[in-house]
C-alpha positions in Angstrom: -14.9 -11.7 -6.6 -12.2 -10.9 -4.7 -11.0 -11.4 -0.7 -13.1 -9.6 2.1 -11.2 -7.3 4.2 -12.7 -6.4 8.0 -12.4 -3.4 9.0 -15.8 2.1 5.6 -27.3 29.7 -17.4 -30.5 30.0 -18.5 -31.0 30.8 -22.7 -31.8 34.2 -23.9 -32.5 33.3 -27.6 -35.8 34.5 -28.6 -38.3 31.6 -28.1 -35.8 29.2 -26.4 -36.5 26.6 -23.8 -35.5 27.6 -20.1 -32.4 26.1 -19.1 -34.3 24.0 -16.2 -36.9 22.2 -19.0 -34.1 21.8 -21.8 -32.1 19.9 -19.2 -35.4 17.8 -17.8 -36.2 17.1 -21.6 -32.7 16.3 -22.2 -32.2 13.8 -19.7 -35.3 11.8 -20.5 -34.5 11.7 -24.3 -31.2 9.9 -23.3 -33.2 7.7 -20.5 -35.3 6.6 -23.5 -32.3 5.6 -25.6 -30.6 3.1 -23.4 -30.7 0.3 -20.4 -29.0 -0.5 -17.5 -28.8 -4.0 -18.9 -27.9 -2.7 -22.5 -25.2 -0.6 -20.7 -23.6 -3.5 -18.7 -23.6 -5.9 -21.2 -22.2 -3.7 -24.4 -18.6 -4.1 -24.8 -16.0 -1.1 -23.9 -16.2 0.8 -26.9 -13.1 2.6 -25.5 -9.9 1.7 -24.0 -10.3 0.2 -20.5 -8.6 -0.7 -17.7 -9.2 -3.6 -15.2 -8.6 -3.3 -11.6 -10.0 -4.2 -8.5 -12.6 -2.1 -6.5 -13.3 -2.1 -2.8 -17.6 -2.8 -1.8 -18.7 -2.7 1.3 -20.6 -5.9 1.9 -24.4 -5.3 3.6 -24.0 -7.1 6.6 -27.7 -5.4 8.3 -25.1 -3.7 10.6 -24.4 0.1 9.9 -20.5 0.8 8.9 -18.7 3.4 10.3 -16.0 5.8 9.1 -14.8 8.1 11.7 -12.5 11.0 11.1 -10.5 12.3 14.3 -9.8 15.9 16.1 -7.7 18.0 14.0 -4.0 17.4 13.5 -4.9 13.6 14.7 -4.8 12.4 9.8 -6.0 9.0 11.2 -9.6 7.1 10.5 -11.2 4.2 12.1 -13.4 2.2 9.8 -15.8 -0.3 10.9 -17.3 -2.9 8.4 -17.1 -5.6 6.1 -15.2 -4.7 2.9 -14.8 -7.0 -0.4 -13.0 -6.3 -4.0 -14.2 -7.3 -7.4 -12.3 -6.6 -10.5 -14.1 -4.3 -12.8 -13.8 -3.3 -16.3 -12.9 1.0 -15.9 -13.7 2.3 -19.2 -11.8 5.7 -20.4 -14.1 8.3 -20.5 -11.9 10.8 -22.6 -13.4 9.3 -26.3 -16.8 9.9 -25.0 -16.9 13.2 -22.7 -18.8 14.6 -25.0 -21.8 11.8 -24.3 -22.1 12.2 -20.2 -24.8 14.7 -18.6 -25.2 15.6 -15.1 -28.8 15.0 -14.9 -28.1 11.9 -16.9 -24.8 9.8 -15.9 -24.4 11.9 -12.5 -21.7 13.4 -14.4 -19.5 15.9 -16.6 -15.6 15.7 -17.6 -14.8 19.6 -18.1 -12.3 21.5 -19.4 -11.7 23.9 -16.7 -8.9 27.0 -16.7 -8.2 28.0 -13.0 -6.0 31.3 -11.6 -5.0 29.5 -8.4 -1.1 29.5 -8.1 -1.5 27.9 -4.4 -4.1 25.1 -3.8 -2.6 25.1 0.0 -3.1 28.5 0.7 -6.4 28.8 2.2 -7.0 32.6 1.8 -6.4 31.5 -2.0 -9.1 28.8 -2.1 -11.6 31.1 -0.4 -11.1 34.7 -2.5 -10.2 32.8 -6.1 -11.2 29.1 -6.3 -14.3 29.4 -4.4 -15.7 31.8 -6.8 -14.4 30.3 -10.1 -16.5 26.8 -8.9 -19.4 28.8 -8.1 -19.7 30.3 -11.2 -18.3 26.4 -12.8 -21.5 24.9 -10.9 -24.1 27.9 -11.8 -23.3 27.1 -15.4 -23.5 23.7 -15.1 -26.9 22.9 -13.5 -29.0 26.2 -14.1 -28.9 26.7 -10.3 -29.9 30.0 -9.3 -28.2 30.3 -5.9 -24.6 28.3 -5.3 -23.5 27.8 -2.2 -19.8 26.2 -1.3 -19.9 24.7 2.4 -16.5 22.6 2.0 -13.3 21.0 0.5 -11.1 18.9 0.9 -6.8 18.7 -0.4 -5.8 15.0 -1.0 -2.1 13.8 -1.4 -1.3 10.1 -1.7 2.4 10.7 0.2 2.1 10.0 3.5 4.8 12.5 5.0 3.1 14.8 2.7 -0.2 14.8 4.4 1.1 14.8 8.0 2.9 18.0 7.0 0.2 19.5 5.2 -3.0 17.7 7.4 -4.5 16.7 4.1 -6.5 13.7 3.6 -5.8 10.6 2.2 -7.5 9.1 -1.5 -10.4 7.3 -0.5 -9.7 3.7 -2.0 -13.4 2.7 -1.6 -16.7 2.8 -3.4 -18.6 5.5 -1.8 -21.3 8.1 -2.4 -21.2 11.1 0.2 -24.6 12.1 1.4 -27.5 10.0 1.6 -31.4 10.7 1.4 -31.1 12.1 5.3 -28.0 13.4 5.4 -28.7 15.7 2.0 -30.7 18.0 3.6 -29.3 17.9 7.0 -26.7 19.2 5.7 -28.4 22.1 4.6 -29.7 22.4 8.2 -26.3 22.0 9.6 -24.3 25.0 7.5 -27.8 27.3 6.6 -29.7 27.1 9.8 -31.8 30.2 9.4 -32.7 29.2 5.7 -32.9 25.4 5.6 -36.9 25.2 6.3 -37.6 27.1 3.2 -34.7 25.9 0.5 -35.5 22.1 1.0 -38.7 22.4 0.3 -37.6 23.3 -3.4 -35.5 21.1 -5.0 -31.7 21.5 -4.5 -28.8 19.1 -5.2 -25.2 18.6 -3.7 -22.5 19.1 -6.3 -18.8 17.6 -6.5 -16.0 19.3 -8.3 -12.7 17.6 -8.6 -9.3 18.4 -10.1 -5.6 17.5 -9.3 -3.8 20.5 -8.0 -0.1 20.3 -9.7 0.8 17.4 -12.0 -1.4 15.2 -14.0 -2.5 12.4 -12.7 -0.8 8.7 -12.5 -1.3 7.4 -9.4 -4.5 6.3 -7.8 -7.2 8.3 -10.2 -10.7 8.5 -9.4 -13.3 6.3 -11.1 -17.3 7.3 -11.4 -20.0 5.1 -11.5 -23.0 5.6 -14.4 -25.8 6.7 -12.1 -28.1 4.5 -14.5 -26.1 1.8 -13.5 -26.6 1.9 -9.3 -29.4 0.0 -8.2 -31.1 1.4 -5.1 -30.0 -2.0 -3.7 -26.8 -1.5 -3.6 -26.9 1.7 -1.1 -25.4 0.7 2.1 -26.1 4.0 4.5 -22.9 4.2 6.7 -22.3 6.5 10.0 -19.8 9.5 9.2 -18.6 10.5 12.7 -16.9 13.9 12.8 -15.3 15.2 16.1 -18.4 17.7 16.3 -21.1 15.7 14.2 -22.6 12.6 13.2 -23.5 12.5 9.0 -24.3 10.1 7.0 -23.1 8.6 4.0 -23.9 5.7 1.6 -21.3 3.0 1.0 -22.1 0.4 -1.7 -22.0 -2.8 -2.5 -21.1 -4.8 -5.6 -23.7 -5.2 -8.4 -22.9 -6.7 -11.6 -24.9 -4.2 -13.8 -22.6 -1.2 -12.8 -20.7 0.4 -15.7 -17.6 2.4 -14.5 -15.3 5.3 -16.1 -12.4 6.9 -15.5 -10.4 9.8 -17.1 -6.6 9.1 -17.3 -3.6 11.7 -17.4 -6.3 14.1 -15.6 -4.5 17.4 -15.4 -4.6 20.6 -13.5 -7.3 22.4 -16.4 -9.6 19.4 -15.9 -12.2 18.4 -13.4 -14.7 16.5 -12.9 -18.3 17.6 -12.0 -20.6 14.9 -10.1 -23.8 14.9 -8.1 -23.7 13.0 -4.6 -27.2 14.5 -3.6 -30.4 15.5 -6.1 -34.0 15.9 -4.0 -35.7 15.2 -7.2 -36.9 11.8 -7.7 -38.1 11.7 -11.1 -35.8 9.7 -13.1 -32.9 12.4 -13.1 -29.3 10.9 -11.8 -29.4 11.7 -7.8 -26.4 9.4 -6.5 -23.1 9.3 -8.3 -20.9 6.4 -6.8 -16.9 6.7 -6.6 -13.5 5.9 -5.6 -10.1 5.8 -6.0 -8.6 2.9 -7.4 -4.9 1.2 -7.7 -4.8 1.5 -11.5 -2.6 -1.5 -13.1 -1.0 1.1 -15.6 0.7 3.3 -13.3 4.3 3.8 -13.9 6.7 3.0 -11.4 8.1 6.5 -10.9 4.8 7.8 -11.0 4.5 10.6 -8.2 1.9 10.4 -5.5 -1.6 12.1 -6.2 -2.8 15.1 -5.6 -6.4 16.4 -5.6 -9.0 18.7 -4.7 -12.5 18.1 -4.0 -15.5 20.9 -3.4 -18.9 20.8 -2.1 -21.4 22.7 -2.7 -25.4 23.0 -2.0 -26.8 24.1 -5.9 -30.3 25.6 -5.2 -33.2 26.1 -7.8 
């Protein structure tokens, strides 16, 4: 342990299984096949990196993480923070092995026609519709609907300029069991009664936006891996709203990935909200983390995150 820091589609084949059941069926084969404990205590059978995580530590008082007006890039964070070094296995070798419904997860290969990632007419006519088509195929969700983003950069001057936000170098998961639906209720006010009482899920897509990555990449927690325990609910104050998210604390059975070198025709596909509660993965824990390997002269990072309310 390390020091505490004060401070936040469906299948038209003839006879085949709907997309919803083969995924349900899916998930519980692989459920069946392994433990959290067998998970935690196998040896990386990939290469791995070791580096140190930030946990919030449950003190029975609620953190808070509080974004300011616009134009104002600062935070205020209130809480008890720790690091423990953990073993960050490279996910690349086994990509092929991670579910959604399963690990909480997908690594993708993912072709994009967006020449401008800061042009926000761009994001809204071109990427917007690419990760609504991304998701749809993904999950088997009949109705997609994108409600955010957010544009990263770890240069500081960068971010003033552009009013981006900063990579978020703690363990996190961004909705909550209250603040999933409510967030339906917030951006589909008209609608929200009916589409939470059918199950929906909140759905992560993340890509850098120019050069691959070397500095600060994101690592994903095994969703088998994250004991109910270990979810801290935090307040997310907003200039115009109050969320919620979950920040977590350490636990010795979670099993951690990451995918080096990301680059621009990748992403990464994670759930941070699933209403189902019947074994499928429902929080997927991340962060970004200072990666030992990182070359000197790498160049800062630069991401992309969307949200996005997958209805079924």
């Amino acid at each position: 342990m390390g020091g505490r820091i004060e401070a936040s589609p469906r299948s038209s084949r003839p006879g085949a299984l709907p997309f919803e059941i083969t995924r349900l069926y899916n998930f519980r084969t692989a459920l069946e096949k392994v433990t959290m404990t067998q998970l935690a205590t196998h040896e990386p059978e990939t290469g791995f990196v070791e580096a140190d995580l930030v946990y919030t530590v449950d003190t029975g008082v609620k953190p808070v993480n509080e974004t300011m007006a616009d134009g104002d890039m600062s935070r205020r964070i209130i809480g008890t923070m720790e690091t423990h070094k953990q073993v960050i296995r490279d996910g690349r070798p086994l990509r092929d092995q991670f579910a959604l419904e399963v690990n909480g997860f997908e690594f993708i290969d993912h072709d994009t026609q967006v020449a401008d990632f800061f042009d926000a007419d761009e994001l809204k006519s071109v990427y917007y519709p690419e990760i609504e088509a991304l998701i749809k195929s993904h999950t088997g969700a009949t109705r997609v609907h994108i409600f955010d983003h957010t544009l990263r950069s770890g240069d500081e001057d960068f971010r003033n300029e552009k009013k981006v936000r900063e990579p978020v170098l703690s363990v996190h998961n961004d909705y909550t069991n209250w603040s999933g639906p409510q967030r339906v209720r917030d951006i589909l006010p008209d609608e929200a009664a009916e589409l939470i009482k059918r199950r929906f899920a909140i759905v992560q897509v993340w890509r850098p936006i120019r050069k691959p990555i070397q500095a600060n990449p994101l690592a994903i927690c095994d969703a088998r891996t994250l004991a109910p325990g270990n979810l801290i609910a935090s307040e997310r104050r907003f200039p115009d709203r109050v969320g919620e998210t979950y920040r977590i604390s350490y636990g010795e059975g979670q099993v951690w990935y990451y995918f080096p070198q990301m680059r621009r025709d990748e992403a990464l596909i994670f759930k941070v909200y699933e209403s189902e509660t019947d074994g499928r993965a429902r929080f997927t824990p991340h962060t970004s983390f200072e990666d030992p390997t990182t070359p000197a002269d790498a160049g800062p990072r630069e991401s992309i995150e969307v949200r996005a309310f997958a209805f079924f």
